[in-house]
HTML snippet that shows the backbone in 3Dmol.js (N, CA, C, O; Angstrom):
<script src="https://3Dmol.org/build/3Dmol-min.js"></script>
<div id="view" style="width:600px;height:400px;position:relative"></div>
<script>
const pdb = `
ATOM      1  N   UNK A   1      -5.768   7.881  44.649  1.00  0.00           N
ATOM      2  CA  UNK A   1      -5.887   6.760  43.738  1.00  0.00           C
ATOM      3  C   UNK A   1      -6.636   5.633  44.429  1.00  0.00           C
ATOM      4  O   UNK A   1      -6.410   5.183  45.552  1.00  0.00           O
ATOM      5  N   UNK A   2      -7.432   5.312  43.687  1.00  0.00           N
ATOM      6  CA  UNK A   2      -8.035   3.697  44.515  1.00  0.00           C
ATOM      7  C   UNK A   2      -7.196   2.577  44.545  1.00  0.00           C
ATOM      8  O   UNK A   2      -6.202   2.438  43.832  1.00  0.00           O
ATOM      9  N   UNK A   3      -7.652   1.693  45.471  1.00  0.00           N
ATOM     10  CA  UNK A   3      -6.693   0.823  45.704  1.00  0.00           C
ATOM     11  C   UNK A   3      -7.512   0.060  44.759  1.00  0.00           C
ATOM     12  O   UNK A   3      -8.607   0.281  44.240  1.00  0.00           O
ATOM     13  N   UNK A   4      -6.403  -1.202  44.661  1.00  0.00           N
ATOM     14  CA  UNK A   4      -7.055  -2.235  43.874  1.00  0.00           C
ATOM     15  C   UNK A   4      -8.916  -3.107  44.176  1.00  0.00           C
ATOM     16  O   UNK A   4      -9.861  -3.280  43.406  1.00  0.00           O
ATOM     17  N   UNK A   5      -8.733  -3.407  45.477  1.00  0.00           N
ATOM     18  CA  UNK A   5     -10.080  -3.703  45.632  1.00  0.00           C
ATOM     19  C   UNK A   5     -11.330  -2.656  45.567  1.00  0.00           C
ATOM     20  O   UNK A   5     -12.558  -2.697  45.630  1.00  0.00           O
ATOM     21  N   UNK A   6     -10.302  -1.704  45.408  1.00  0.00           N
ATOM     22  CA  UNK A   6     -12.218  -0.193  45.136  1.00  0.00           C
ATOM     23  C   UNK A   6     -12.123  -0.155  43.579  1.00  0.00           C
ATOM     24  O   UNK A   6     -13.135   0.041  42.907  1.00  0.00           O
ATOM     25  N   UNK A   7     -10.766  -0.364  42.951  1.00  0.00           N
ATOM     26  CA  UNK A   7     -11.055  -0.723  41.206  1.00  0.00           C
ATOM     27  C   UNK A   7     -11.944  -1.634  40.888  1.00  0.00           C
ATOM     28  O   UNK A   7     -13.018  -1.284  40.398  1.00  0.00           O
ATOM     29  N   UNK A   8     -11.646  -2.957  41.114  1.00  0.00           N
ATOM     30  CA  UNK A   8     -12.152  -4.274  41.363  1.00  0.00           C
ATOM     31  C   UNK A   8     -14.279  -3.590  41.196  1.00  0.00           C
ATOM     32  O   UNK A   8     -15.146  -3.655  40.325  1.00  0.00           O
ATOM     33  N   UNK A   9     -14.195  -3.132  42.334  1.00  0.00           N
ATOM     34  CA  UNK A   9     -15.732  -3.190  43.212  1.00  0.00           C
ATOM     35  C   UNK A   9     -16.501  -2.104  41.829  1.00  0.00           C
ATOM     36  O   UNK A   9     -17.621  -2.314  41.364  1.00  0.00           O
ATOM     37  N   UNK A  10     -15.322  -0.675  41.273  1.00  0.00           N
ATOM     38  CA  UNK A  10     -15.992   0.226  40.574  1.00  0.00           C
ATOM     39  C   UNK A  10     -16.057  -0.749  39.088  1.00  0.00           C
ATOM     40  O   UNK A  10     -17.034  -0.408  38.420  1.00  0.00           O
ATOM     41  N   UNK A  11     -15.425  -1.625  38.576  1.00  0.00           N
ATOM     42  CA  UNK A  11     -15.485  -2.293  37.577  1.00  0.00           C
ATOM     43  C   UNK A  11     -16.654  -2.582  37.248  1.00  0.00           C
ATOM     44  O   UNK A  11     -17.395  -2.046  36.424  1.00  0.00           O
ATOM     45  N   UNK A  12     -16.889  -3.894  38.256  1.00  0.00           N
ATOM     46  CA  UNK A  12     -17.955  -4.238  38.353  1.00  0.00           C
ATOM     47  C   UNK A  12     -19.098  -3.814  38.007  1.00  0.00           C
ATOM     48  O   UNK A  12     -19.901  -4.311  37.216  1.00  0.00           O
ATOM     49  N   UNK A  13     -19.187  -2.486  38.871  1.00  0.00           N
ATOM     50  CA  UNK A  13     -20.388  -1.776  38.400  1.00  0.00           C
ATOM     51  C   UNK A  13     -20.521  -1.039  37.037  1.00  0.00           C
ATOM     52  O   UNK A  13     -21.597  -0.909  36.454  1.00  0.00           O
ATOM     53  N   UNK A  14     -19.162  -0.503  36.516  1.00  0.00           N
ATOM     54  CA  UNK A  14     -19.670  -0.045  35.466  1.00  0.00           C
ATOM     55  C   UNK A  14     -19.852  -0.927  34.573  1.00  0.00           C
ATOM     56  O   UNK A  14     -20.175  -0.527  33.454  1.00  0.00           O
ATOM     57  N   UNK A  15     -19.670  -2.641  34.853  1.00  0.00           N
ATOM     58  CA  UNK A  15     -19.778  -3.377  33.432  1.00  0.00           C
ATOM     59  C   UNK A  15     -21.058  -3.743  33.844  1.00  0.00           C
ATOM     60  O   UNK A  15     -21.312  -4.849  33.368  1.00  0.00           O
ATOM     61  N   UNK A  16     -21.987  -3.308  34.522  1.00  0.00           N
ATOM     62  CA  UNK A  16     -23.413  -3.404  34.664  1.00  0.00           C
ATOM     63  C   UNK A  16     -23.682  -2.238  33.741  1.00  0.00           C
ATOM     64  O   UNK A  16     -24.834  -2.319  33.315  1.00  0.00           O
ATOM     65  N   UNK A  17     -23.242  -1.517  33.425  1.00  0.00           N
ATOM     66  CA  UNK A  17     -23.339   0.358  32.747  1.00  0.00           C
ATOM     67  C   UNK A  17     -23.956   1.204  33.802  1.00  0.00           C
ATOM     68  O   UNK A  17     -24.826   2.070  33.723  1.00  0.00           O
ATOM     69  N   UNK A  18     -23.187   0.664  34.957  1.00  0.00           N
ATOM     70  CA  UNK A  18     -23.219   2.378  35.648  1.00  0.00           C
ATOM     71  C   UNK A  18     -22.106   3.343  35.725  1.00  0.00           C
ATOM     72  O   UNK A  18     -21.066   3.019  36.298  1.00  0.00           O
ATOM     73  N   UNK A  19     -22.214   4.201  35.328  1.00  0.00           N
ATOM     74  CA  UNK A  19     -21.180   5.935  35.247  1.00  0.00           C
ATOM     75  C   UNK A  19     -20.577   5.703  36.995  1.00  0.00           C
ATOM     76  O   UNK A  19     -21.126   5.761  38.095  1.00  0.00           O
ATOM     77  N   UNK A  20     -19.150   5.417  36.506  1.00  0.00           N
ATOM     78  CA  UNK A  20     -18.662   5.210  38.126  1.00  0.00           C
ATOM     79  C   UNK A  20     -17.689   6.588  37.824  1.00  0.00           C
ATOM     80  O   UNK A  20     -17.750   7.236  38.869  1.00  0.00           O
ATOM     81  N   UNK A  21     -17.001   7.164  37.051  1.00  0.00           N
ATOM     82  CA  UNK A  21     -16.345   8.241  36.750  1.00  0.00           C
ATOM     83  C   UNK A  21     -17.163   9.325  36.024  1.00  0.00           C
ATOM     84  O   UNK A  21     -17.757   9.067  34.978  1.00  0.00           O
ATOM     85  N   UNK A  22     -17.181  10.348  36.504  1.00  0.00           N
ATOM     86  CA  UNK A  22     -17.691  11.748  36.049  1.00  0.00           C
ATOM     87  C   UNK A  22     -17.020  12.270  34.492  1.00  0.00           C
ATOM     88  O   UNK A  22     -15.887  12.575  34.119  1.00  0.00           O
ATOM     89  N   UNK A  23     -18.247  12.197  33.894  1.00  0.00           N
ATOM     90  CA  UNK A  23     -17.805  12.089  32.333  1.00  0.00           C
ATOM     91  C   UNK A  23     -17.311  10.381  31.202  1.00  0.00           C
ATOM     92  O   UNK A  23     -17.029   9.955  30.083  1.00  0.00           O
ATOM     93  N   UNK A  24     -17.479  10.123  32.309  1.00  0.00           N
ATOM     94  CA  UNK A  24     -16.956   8.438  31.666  1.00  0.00           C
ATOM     95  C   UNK A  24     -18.435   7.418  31.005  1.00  0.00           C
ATOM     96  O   UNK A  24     -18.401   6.230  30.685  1.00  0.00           O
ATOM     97  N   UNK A  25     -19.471   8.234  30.964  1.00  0.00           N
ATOM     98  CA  UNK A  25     -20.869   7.986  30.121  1.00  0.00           C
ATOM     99  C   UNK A  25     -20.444   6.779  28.798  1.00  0.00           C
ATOM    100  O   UNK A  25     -19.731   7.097  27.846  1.00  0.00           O
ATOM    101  N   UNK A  26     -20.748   6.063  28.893  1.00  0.00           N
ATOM    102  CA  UNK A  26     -20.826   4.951  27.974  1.00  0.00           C
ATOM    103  C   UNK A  26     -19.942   3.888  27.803  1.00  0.00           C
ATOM    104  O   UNK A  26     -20.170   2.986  26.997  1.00  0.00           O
ATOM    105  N   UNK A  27     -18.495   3.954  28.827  1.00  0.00           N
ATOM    106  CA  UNK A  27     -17.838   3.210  28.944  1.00  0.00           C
ATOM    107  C   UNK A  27     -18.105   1.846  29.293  1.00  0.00           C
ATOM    108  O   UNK A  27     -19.242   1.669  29.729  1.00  0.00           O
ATOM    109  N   UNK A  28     -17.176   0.562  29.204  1.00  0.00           N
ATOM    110  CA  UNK A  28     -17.873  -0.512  29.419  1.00  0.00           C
ATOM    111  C   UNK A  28     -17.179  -1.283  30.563  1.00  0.00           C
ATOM    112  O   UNK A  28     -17.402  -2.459  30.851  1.00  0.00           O
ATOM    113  N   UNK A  29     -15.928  -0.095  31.439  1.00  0.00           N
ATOM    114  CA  UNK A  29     -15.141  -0.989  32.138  1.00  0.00           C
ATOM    115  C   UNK A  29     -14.331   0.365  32.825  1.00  0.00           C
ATOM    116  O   UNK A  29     -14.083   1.296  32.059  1.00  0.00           O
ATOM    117  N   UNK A  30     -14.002   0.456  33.978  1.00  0.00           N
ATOM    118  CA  UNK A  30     -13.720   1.169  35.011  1.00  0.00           C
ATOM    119  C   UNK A  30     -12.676   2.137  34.028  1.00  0.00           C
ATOM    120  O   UNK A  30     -12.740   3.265  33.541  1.00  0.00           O
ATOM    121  N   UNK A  31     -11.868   1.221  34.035  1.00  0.00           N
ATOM    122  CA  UNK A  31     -10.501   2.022  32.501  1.00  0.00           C
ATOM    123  C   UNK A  31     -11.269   2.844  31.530  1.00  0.00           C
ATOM    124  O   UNK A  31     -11.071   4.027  31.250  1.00  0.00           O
ATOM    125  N   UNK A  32     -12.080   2.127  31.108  1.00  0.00           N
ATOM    126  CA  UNK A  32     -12.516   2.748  29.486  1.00  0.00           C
ATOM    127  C   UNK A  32     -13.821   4.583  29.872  1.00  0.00           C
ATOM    128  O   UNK A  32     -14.177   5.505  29.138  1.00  0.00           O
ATOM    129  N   UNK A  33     -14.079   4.255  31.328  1.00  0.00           N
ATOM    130  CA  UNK A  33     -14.791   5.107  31.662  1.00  0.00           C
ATOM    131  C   UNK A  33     -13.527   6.363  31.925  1.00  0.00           C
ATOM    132  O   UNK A  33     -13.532   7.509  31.476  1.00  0.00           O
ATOM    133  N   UNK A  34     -12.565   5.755  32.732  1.00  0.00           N
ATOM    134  CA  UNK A  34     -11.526   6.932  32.799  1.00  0.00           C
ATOM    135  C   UNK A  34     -11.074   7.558  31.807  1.00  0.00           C
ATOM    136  O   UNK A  34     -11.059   8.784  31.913  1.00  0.00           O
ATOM    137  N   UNK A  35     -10.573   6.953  30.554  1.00  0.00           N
ATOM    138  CA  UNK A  35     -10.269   7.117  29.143  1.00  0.00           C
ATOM    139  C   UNK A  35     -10.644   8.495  28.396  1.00  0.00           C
ATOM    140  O   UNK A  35     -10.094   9.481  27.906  1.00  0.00           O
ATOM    141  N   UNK A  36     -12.565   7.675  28.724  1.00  0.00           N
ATOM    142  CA  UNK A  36     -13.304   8.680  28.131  1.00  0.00           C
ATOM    143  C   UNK A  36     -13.702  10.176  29.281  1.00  0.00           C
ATOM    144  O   UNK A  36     -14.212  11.227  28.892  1.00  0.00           O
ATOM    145  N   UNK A  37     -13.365   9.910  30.464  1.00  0.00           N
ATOM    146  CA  UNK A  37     -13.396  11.185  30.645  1.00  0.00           C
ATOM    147  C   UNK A  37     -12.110  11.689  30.449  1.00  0.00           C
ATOM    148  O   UNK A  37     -12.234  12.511  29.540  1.00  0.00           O
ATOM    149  N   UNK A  38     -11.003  11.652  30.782  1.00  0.00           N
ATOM    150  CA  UNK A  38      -9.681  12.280  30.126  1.00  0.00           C
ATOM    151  C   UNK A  38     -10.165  12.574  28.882  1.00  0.00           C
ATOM    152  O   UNK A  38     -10.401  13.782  28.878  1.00  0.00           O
ATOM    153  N   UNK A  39     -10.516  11.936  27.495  1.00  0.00           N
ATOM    154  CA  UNK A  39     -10.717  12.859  26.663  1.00  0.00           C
ATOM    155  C   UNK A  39     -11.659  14.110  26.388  1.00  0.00           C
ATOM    156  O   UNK A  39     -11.572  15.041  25.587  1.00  0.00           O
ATOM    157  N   UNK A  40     -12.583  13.776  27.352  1.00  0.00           N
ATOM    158  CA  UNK A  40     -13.820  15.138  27.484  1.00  0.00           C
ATOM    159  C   UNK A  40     -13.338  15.925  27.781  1.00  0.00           C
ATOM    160  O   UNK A  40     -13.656  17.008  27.289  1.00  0.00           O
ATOM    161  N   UNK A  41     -12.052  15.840  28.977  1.00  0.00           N
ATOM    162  CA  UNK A  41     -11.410  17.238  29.543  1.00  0.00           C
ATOM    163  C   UNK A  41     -10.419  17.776  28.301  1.00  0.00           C
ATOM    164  O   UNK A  41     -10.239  18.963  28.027  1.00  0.00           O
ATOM    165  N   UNK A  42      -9.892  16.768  27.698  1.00  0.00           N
ATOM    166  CA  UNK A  42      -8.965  17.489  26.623  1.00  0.00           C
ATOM    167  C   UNK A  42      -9.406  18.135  25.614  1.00  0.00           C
ATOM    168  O   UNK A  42      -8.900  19.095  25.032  1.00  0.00           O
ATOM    169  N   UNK A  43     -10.706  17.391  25.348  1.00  0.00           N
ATOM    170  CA  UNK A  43     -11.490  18.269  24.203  1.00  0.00           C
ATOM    171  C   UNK A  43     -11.874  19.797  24.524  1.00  0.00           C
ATOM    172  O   UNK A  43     -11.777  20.762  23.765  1.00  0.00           O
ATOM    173  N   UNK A  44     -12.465  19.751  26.219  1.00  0.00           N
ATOM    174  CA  UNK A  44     -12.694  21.175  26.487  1.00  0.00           C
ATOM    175  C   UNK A  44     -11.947  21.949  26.583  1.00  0.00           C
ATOM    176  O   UNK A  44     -12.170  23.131  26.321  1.00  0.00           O
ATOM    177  N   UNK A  45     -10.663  21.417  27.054  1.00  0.00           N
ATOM    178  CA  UNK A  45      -9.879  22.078  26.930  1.00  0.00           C
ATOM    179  C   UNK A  45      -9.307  23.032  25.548  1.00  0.00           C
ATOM    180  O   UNK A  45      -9.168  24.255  25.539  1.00  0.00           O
ATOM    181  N   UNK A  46      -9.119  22.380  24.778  1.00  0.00           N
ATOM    182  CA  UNK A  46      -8.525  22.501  23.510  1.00  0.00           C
ATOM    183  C   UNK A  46      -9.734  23.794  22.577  1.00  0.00           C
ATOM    184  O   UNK A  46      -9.291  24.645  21.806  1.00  0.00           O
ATOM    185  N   UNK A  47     -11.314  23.622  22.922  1.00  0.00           N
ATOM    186  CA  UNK A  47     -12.440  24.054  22.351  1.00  0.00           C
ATOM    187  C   UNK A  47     -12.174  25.934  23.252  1.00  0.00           C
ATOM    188  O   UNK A  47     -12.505  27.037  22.815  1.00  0.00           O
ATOM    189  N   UNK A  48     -11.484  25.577  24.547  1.00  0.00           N
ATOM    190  CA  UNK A  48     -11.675  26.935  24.799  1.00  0.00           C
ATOM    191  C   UNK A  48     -10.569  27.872  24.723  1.00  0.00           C
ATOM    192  O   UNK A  48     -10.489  29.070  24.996  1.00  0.00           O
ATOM    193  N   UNK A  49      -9.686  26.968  24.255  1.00  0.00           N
ATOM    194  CA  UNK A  49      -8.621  27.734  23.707  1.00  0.00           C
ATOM    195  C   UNK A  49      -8.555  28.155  22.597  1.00  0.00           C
ATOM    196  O   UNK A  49      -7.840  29.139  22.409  1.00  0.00           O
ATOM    197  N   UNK A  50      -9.281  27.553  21.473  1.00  0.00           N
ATOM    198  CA  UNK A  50     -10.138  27.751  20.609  1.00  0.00           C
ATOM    199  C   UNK A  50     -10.733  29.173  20.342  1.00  0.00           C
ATOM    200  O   UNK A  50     -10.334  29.846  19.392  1.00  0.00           O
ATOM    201  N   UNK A  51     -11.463  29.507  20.996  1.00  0.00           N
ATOM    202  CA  UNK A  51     -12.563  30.437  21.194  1.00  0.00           C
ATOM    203  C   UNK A  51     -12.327  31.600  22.199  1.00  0.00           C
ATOM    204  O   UNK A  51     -12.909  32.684  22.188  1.00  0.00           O
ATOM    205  N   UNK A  52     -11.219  31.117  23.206  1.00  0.00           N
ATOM    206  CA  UNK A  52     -10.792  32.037  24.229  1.00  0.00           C
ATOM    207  C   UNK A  52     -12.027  32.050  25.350  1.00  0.00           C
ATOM    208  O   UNK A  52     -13.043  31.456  24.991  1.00  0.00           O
ATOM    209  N   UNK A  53     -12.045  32.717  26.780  1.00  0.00           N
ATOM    210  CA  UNK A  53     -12.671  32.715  27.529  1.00  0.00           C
ATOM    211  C   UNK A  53     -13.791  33.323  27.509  1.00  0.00           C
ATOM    212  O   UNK A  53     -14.867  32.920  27.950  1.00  0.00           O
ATOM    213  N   UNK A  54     -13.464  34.645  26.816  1.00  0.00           N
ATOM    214  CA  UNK A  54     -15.228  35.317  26.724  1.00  0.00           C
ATOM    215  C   UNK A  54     -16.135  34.054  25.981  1.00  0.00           C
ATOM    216  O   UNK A  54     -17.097  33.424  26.419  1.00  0.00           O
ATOM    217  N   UNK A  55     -15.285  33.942  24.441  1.00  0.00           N
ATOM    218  CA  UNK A  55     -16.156  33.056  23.729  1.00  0.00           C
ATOM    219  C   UNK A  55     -16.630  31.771  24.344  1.00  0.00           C
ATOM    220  O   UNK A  55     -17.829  31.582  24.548  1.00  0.00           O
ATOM    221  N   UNK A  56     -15.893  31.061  24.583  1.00  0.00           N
ATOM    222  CA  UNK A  56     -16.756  29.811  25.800  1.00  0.00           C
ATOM    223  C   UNK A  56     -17.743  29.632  26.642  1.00  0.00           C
ATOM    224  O   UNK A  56     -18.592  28.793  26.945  1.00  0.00           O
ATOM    225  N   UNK A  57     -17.245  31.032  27.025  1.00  0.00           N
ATOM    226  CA  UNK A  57     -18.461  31.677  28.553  1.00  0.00           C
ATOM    227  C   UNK A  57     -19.564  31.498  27.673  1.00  0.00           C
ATOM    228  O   UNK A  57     -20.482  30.743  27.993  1.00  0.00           O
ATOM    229  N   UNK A  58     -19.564  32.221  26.414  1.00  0.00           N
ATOM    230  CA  UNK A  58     -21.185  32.733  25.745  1.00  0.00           C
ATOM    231  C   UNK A  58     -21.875  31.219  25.089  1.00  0.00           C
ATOM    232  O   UNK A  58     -23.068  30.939  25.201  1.00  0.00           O
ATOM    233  N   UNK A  59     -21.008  30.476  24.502  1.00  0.00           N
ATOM    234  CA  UNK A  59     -21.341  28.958  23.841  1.00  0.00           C
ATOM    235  C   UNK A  59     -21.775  28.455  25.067  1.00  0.00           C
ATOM    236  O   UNK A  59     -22.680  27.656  24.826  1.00  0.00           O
ATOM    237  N   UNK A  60     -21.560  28.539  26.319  1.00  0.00           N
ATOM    238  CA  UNK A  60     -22.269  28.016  27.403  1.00  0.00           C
ATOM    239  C   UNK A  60     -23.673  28.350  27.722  1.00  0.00           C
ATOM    240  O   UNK A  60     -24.376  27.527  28.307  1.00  0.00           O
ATOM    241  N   UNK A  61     -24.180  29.662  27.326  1.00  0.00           N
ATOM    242  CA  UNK A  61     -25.593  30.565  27.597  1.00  0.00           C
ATOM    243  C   UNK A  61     -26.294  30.218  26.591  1.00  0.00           C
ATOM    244  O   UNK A  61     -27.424  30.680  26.437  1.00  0.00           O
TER     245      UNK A  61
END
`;
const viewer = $3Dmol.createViewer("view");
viewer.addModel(pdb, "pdb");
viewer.setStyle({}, {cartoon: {color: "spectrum"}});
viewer.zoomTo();
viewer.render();
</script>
């Protein structure tokens, strides 16, 4: 977990709009970037359970 002053420092930057979290694309604030990647993982999640593993594999090709 980051400490408070590496939150602080990643804030910052993403309220410039830089991607400080992987998947966190368009967020406007260190939180809102985390947010949105937690929901990317839940969505994939949920899409390949969906479809099962072969099927995922192939929506990937």
């Amino acid at each position: 977990m980051a400490s408070h002053q590496e939150k602080t420092q990643l804030d910052k930057r993403a309220k410039k709009g830089e991607t400080v979290v992987p998947g966190g694309t368009g967020g406007g604030s260190f939180e809102a970037q985390q947010h949105l990647a937690e929901g990317a993982e839940d969505g994939i999640r949920a899409r390949k359970k969906q479809l099962g593993t072969k099927g995922y594999q192939k929506m990937g090709r």
